[in-house]
Phi, psi and omega in degrees: 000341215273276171353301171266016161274324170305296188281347176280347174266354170294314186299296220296308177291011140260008152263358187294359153285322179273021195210101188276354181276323184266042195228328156287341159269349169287322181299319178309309166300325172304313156349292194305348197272098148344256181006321205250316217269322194295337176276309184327282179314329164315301156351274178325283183320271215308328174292298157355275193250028170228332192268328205281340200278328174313271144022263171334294174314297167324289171326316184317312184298358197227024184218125175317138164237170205318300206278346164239019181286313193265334163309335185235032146082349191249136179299148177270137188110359178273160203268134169228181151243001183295303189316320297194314192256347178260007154275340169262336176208021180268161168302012167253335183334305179343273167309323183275332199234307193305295171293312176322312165263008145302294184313300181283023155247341195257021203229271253263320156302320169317321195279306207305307165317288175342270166290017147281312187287284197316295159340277189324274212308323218258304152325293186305343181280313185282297191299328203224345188261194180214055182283117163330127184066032200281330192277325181295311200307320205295003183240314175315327194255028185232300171351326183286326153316306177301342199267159147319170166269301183267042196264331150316302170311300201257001149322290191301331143320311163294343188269301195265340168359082177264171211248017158302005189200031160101168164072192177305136173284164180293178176282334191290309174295317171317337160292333174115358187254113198245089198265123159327139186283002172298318186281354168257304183269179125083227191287283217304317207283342195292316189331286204298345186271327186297317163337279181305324163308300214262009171273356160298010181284326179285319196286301197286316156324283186327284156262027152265007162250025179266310180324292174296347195281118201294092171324354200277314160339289167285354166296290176340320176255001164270009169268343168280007157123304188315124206283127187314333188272324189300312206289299186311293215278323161338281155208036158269265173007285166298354175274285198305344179321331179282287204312285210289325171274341165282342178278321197268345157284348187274322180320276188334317161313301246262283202306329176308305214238028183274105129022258167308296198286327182262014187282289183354274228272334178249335173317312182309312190261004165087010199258102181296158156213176174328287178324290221276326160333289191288336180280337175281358176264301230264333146323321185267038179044028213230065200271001189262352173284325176293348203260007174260321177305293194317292192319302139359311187265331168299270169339292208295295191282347152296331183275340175255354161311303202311318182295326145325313199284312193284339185296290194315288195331296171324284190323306193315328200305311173309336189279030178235343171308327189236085173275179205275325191292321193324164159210158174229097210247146169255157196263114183318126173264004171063241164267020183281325176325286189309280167339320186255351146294309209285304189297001157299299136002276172301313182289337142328268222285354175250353163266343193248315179265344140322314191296316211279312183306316180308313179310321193271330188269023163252359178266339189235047150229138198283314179204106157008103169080026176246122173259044150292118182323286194268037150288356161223169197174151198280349194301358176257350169275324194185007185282163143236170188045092164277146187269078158204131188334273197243036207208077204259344206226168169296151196278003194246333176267005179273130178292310194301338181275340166282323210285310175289356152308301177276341173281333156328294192286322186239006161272310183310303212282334172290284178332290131043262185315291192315322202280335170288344140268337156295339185270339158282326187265340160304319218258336170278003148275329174293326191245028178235328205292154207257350179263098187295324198284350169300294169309321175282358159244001176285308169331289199285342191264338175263355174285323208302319166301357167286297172322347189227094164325160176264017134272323170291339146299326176265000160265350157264003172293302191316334207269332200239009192218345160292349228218172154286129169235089121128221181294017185241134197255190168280130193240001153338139203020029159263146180286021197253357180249347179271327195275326185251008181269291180272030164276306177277352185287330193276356173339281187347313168255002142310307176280350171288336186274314189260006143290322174290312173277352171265357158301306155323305193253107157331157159277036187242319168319281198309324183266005187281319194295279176327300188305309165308352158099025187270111162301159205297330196291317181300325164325311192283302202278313174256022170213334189268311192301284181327305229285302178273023173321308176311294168318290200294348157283325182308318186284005208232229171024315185290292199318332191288294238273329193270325201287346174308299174290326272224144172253319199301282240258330183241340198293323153293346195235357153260145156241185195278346151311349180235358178340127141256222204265334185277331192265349167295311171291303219278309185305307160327276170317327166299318170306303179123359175263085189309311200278323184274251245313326181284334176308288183345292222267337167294304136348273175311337199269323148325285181305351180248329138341282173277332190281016157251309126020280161280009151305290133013291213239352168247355167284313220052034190259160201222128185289028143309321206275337168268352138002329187066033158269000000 
């Protein structure tokens, strides 16, 4: 019986371009397969909460919306083009679309220049040289990465401050200095800060591929005579070019859609970029100019990944420079060593220990750059009854500041969880499931959020998660839009992380397991899961350690019932209590510290890997 059923699926599938019947019996057998049911549902979930709300948003640009119906004349929800037109050519388009987006390409080159140089320079130092403490720089001079991005922003903030927008004076005045507002606001100081974050993407980037690059090479071509600017612009350049434009294509993505930094250096003066642009539409209820912004910060950041994906592709070509045979000598700097240790040196000290020192002794001074002995005090820390409205206590005795703590730690650590498991099981569906076209789009679909910077991801969960849609109700100031918010934003490197380890593991555990009568779940618990524990901390620890810092993404979807320690700060600062908002944001910055630390060290994982390279 076994037999002729085994030979009637053979004939079919081999009528099976002329018998439309076997493509419903392969769907059937597949059915049986965990696997196909568990993508099919994935499927489901992932449309939900990632093509729809994106979906949604974009239709927004193409829908009256309520707050412009008697203005145009059109019932709201009926199809225009007026958004389209009053962000591209009406007299306000400037201000809403145009300088932002002069401002954010003339901020996002500048960072890109910036940390091309520094990166460059710094990598090479770390990778090919025998600069003193070469093992420490290599961790040391990455941090900044490990930090919020605008934990810099309000260092600087704290320093240059001037009193065009108010408030406490900076330190520089509190001195006797009064610093120009090019030099307090606006491109230069967001450039030099966005600069200073994102230039470990060069360091890492750079140097691992400096790493790999075969010293034997540059033996070669200085014994036929070639001059050390020959040997670079020859072939170290051209080698390393994939490496050095995927670091400078990830920036840019990075800088369209960061947040934190121009709100800090550019709001107080009005100096818009894309981000602060849109946020500033989706405050002013203005959702069909935001669902134009967004599609605009969508586009821009879809077109420079892919030149990533395609910069990565290239590279691989490369990956054969440190063969086996290879070597990687670091080159004696002679009398250069001290000099090229100390700017190494340096560079530490102005992206990592200026911002934190600054930060701290602006939390324990009563008024901001007077170092007179009884100008400091705890009181921002642990004081009570403060001269202040709405801020009466230390930020470690204020409940609002544990509240936002702990929603921090158990919306982030859910979110977290789900995305590390779900990322194991997308990835035991892409590579097991009998439905392929379910892996390839479940693959491609968990991706989709690395392509939609994260403010514009978070107006599009608001455009589809504010509203009721059937039995799912509005979840606007609830922790349940921040938790599915930030679950699908960290996908990307959950399921990359469980598609790379289930690629790794043969079927022959899972069929000994099978052959022993172990049903699929048991199978799932007691074999595929121990087996991948690593990964799946890896899916489950980056998402904790970036949704912890990360602003872009929540700063629209908290309310103050719902804070967490980063829209708890951005708030804090708006108010002017300057001194507890930097106390926070010291606090997060600790906790993102060491949780990327011990990330490191209980994964054995590298903030390479999270990079999207």
């Amino acid at each position: 019986m076994h037999s002729a059923t085994h030979r009637e699926a053979t004939a079919l599938q081999g009528r099976g371009a002329r018998f439309p019947i076997f493509s419903k019996y392969r769907l059937k057998i597949a059915l049986r397969e965990p696997t196909a049911v568990i993508g099919i549902l994935a499927a489901i979930l992932f449309t939900y909460l990632i093509v729809a709300p994106i979906v949604s948003l974009l239709a927004d640009a193409f829908r009256v919306q309520f707050a412009d119906s008697m203005r145009i004349g059109q019932s709201a929800g009926a199809f225009t083009f007026y958004n389209l037109a009053r962000v591209f050519k009406s007299i306000v388009a400037p201000d809403i679309l145009w300088y932002p987006l002069i401002h954010t390409i003339s901020v996002a080159l500048g960072a890109m220049a910036i940390a091309l140089v520094a990166g460059g320079i710094m990598a090479w130092l770390i990778s090919r040289t025998d600069i003193l403490g070469r093992k420490w720089f290599a961790t040391a001079l990455i941090v900044p990465y490990m930090l919020p991005s605008w934990t810099i922003a309000l260092a600087w903030s704290a320093v240059f401050l001037n009193r065009t927008v108010g408030g406490q004076p900076g330190w520089m005045e509190s001195l006797g200095f009064e610093p120009p507002d090019w030099l307090a606001y606006g491109q230069l100081p967001i450039t030099v800060v966005l600069a200073l974050h994102y230039t470990p993407f060069v360091i890492l980037l750079f140097g691992n591929a400096l790493r790999s690059f075969d010293s034997q090479l540059e033996d070669s071509a200085r014994m036929l005579g070639a001059r050390a600017s020959v040997v670079a612009r020859r072939i170290i350049i051209p080698l390393m070019r994939p490496s050095l434009l995927s670091a400078l294509t990830l920036i840019f993505a990075k800088c369209l859609g960061d947040f934190g930094v121009a709100y800090i250096l550019g709001a107080p003066v009005k100096y818009d970029v894309l981000a602060t642009s849109l946020f500033r539409s989706v405050t002013a209820r203005q959702g069909g100019e935001a669902a134009v912004l967004a599609g605009v910060i969508i586009l821009i950041g879809t077109i420079s990944v892919l030149i990533d994906a395609r910069l990565v592709r290239e590279a691989r070509r490369f990956v054969t420079i440190g063969s086996k045979g290879s070597m990687n000598r670091a080159q004696r700097l002679g009398s250069w060593r001290l000099p090229m240790s100390a700017l190494a040196a340096l560079m530490f000290t102005v992206s990592v220990a200026i911002p934190l020192v600054v930060l701290f002794l602006s939390t324990v001074m009563r008024v901001p750059g007077q170092f007179a002995f009884d100008n400091f005090t705890w009181d921002y820390w642990i004081g009570h009854d403060l001269p202040t409205t709405a801020l009466s206590t230390g930020i470690l005795v204020t409940p609002d500041f544990w509240q936002a703590a702990w929603n921090s730690l158990w919306m982030v650590g859910i979110a977290a969880v789900c995305a590390g498991v779900l990322g194991v099981l997308v990835g035991y569906v892409v590579v097991r499931t009998p439905l392929k076209s379910i892996g390839a789009y479940l693959r491609y679909v968990t991706f989709l959020p690395y392509l939609v910077p994260g403010i514009a991801f978070a107006a599009a969960c608001l455009s589809i998660f504010a509203v009721p849609h059937g039995p799912i109700p509005a979840l606007y100031g609830t922790a349940a839009i921040l938790i599915l918010a930030l679950m699908a934003d960290q996908m990307p490197f959950a399921s990359r992380a469980g598609i790379s380890a289930m690629m790794q593991l043969g079927k022959d555990p899972e069929e000994a397991a099978q052959v022993a009568g172990a049903g699929w779940w048991k199978r799932l618990v007691k074999v595929v899961i121990p087996i991948q524990k690593g990964p799946l901390a890896a899916g489950i620890l980056l998402p904790f350690i970036s949704g912890l810092k990360g602003l872009s993404l929540v700063i629209m979807l908290a309310t103050p019932g719902t804070d967490l320690l980063t829209t708890y700060a951005i708030r804090l600062a708006d108010f002017g209590y300057s001194q507890a908002a930097d106390a926070v944001v010291l606090m997060l910055s600790a906790i993102a510290f060491f949780g990327t630390l011990f990330l490191q060290k209980a994964t054995k994982t590298s903030l390479a890997s999270g990079l999207g390279g």
